[in-house]
Residue frames as qw, qx, qy, qz and C-alpha x, y, z in Angstrom:
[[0.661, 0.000, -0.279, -0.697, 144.80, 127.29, -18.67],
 [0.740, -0.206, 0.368, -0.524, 143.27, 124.28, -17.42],
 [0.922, 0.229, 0.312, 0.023, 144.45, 121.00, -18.98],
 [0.606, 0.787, -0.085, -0.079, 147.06, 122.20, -20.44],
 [0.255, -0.648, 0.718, 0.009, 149.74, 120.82, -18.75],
 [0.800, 0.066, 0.572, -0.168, 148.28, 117.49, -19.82],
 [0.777, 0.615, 0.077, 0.105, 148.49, 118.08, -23.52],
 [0.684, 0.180, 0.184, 0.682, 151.75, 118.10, -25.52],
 [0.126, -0.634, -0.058, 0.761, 153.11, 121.86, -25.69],
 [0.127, 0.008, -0.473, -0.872, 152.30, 122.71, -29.33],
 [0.136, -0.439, -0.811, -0.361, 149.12, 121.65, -28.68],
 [0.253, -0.841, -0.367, 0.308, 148.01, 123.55, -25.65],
 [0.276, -0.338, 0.309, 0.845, 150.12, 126.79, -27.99],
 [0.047, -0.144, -0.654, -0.741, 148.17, 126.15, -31.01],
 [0.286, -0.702, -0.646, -0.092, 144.58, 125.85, -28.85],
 [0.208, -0.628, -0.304, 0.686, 145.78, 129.11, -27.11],
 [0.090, -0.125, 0.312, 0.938, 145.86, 130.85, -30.19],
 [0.196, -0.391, -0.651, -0.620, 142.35, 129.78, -31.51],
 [0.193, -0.735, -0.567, 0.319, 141.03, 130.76, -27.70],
 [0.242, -0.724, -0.064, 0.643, 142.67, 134.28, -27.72],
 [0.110, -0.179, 0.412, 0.887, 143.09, 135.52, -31.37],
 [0.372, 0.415, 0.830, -0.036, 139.64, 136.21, -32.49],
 [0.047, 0.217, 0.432, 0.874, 137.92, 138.01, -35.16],
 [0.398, -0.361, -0.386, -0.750, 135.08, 140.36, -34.27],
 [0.388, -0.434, 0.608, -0.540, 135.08, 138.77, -30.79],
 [0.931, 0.049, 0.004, -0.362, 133.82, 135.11, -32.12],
 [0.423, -0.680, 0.572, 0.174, 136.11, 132.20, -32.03],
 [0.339, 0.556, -0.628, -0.426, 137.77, 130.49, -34.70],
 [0.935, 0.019, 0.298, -0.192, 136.51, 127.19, -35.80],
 [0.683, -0.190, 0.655, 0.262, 139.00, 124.44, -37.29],
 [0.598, 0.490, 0.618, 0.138, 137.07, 124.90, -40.61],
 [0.217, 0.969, 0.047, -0.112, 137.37, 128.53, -40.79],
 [0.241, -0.779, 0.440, 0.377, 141.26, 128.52, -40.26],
 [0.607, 0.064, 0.707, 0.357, 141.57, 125.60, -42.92],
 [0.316, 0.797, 0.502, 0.110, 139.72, 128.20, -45.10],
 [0.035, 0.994, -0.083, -0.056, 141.71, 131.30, -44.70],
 [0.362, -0.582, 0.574, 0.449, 144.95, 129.51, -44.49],
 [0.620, 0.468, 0.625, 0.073, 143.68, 127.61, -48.03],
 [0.308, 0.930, 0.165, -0.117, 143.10, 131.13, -49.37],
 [0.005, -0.885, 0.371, 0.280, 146.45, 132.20, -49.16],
 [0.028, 0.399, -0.884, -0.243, 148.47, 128.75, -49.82],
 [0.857, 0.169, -0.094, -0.478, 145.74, 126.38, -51.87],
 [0.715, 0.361, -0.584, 0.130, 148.67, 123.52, -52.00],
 [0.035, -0.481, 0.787, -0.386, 149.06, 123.49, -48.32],
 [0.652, -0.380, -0.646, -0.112, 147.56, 119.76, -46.54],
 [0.110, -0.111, 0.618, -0.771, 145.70, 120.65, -44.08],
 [0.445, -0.478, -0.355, -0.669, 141.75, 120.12, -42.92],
 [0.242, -0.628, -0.068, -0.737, 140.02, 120.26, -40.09],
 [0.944, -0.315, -0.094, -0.038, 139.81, 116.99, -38.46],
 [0.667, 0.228, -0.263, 0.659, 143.92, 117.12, -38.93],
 [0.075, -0.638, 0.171, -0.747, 143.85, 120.62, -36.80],
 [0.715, -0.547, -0.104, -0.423, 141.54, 119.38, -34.55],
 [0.936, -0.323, -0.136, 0.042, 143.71, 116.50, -33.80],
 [0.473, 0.202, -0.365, 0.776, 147.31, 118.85, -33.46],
 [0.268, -0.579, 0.122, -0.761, 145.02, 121.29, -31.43],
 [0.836, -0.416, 0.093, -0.346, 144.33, 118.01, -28.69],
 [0.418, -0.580, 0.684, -0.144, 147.56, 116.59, -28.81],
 [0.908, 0.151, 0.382, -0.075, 146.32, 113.27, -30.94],
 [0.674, 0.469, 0.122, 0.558, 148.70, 114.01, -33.94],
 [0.487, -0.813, -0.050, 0.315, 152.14, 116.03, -33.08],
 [0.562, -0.284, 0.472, 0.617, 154.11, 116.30, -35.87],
 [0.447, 0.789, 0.339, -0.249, 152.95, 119.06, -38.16],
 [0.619, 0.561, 0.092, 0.542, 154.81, 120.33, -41.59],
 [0.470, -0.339, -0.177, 0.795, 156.99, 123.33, -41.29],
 [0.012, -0.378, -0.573, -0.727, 154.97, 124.40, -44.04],
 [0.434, -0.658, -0.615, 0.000, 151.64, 123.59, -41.91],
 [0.486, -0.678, -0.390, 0.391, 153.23, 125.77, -38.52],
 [0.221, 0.106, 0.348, 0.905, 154.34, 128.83, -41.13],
 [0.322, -0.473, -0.572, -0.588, 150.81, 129.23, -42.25],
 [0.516, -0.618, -0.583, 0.108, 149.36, 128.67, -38.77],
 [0.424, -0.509, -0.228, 0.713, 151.82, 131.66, -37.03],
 [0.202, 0.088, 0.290, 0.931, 151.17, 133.67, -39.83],
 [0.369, -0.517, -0.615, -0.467, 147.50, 133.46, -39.98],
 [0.444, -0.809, -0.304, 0.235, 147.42, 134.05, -35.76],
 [0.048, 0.942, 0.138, 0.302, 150.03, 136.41, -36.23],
 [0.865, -0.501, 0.043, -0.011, 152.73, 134.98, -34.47],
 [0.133, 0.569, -0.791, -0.180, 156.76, 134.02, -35.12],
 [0.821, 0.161, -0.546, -0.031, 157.01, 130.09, -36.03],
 [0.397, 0.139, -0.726, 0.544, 159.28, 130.19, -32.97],
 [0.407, -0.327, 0.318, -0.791, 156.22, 130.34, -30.86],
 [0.889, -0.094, -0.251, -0.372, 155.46, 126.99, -30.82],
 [0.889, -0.047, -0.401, 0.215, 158.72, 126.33, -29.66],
 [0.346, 0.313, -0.415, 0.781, 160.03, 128.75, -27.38],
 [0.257, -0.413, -0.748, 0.452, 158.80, 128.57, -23.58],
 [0.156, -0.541, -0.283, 0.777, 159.25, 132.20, -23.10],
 [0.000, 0.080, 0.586, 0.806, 158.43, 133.43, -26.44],
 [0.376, -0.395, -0.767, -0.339, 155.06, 131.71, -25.93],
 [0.267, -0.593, -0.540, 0.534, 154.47, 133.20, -22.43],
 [0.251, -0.214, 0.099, 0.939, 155.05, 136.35, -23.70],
 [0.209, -0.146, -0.623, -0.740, 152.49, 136.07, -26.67],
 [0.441, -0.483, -0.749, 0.105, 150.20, 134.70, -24.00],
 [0.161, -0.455, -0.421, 0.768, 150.50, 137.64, -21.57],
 [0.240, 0.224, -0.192, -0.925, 150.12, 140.39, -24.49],
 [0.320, -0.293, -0.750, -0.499, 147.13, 138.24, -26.20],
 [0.343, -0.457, -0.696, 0.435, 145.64, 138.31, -22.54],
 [0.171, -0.411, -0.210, 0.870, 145.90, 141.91, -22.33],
 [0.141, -0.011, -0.637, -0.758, 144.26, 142.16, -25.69],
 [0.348, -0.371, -0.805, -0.306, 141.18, 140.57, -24.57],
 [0.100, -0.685, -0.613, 0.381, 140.49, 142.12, -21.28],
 [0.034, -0.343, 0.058, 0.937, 140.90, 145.39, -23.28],
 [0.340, -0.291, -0.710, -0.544, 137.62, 144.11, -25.80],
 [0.278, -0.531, -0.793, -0.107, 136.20, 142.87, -23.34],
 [0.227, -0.534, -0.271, 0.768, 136.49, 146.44, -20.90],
 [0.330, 0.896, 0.288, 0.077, 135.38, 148.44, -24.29],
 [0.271, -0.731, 0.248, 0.575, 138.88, 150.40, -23.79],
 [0.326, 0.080, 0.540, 0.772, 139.85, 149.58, -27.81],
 [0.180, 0.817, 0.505, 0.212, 136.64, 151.56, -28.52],
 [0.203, -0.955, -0.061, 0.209, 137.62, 154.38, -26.47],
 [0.611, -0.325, 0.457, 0.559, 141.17, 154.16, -27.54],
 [0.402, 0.470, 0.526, 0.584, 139.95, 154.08, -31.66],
 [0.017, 0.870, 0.334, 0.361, 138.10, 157.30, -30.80],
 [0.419, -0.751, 0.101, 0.500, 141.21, 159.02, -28.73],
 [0.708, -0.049, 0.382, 0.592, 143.52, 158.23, -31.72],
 [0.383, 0.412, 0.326, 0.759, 144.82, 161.19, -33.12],
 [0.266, -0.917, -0.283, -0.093, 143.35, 163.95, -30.45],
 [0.276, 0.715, -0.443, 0.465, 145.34, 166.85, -29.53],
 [0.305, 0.136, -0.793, 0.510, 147.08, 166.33, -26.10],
 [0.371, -0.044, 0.321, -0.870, 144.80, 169.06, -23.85],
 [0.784, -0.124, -0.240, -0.559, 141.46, 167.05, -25.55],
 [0.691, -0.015, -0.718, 0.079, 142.95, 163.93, -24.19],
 [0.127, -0.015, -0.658, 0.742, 144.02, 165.24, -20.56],
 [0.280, -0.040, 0.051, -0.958, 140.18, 166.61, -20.61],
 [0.816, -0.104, -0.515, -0.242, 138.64, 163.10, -21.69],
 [0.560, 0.041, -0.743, 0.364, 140.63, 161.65, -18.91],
 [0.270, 0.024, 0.525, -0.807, 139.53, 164.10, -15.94],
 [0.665, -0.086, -0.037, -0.741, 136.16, 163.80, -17.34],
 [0.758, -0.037, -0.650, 0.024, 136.61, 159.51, -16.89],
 [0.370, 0.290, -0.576, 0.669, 138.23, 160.31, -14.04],
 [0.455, -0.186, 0.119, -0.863, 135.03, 161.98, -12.50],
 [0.614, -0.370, 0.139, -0.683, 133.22, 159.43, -13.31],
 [0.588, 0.062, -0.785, 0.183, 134.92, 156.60, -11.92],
 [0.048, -0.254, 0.524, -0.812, 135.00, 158.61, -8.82],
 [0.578, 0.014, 0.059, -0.814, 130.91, 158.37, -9.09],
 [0.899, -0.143, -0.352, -0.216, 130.55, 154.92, -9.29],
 [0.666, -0.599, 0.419, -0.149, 133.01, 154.29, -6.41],
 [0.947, 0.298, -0.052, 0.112, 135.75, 153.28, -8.39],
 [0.493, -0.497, 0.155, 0.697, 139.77, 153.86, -7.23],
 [0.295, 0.897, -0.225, -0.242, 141.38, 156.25, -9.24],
 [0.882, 0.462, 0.050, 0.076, 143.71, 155.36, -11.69],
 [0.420, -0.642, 0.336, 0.546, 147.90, 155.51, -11.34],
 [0.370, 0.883, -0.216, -0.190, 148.99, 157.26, -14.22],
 [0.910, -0.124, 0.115, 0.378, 152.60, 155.01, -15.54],
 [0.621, 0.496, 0.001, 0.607, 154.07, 157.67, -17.36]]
């Protein structure tokens, strides 16, 4: 991402999560996550302006408490904030997550789940057509 070599690594970690984990396809404001992480642990210090400044790098030294809550809530291990590859990793698959929203494929996907095989090979030719028709390649199969 842009700028992100500049900032401290937990920061340009903790601002990837609020770019790429969203709800409903909107993105997560400071306030909201102080609000949902609140919900679960009311005793934890946290608030928004305090995010704001570990999400930019201005304040670098968050509780263990604080980066618990925070990987839980995105959904993460704790040891994403500190492990290179860990964090690439979570990056690549959070990537993949989003161009798959943003391609409509989790729709199609919710409405495969649970079809017999044959209906599925039958959806696919019929995609398959019309990819053909708009003058798309065809698809390699992986499996």
């Amino acid at each position: 991402m842009p700028g992100a070599e500049e900032r401290p690594t937990l920061a340009s970690r903790l601002d990837d999560l609020f770019k790429m984990v969203r709800p409903q396809g909107r993105r997560w404001t400071n306030a909201d996550v102080v609000a949902e992480l609140k919900k679960v642990a009311p005793s934890l210090k946290v608030g928004a302006v305090y995010l704001s400044q570990l999400r930019t790098g201005k304040r670098t030294n968050p509780s263990h408490e604080l980066l618990a809550a925070l990987a839980n809530f995105f959904g993460v291990s704790v040891a994403y904030f500190f492990d290179e590859q860990l964090a690439e990793s979570v990056r690549t698959e959070l990537a993949a997550v989003e161009t798959m929203r943003q391609a409509g494929v989790r729709a199609v996907a919710m409405r495969a789940a649970g079809m017999r095989e044959e209906n599925l090979k039958a959806i696919m030719a019929i995609m398959d057509q019309y990819r053909q028709m708009q003058g798309l390649p065809p698809v390699e199969d992986t499996q």
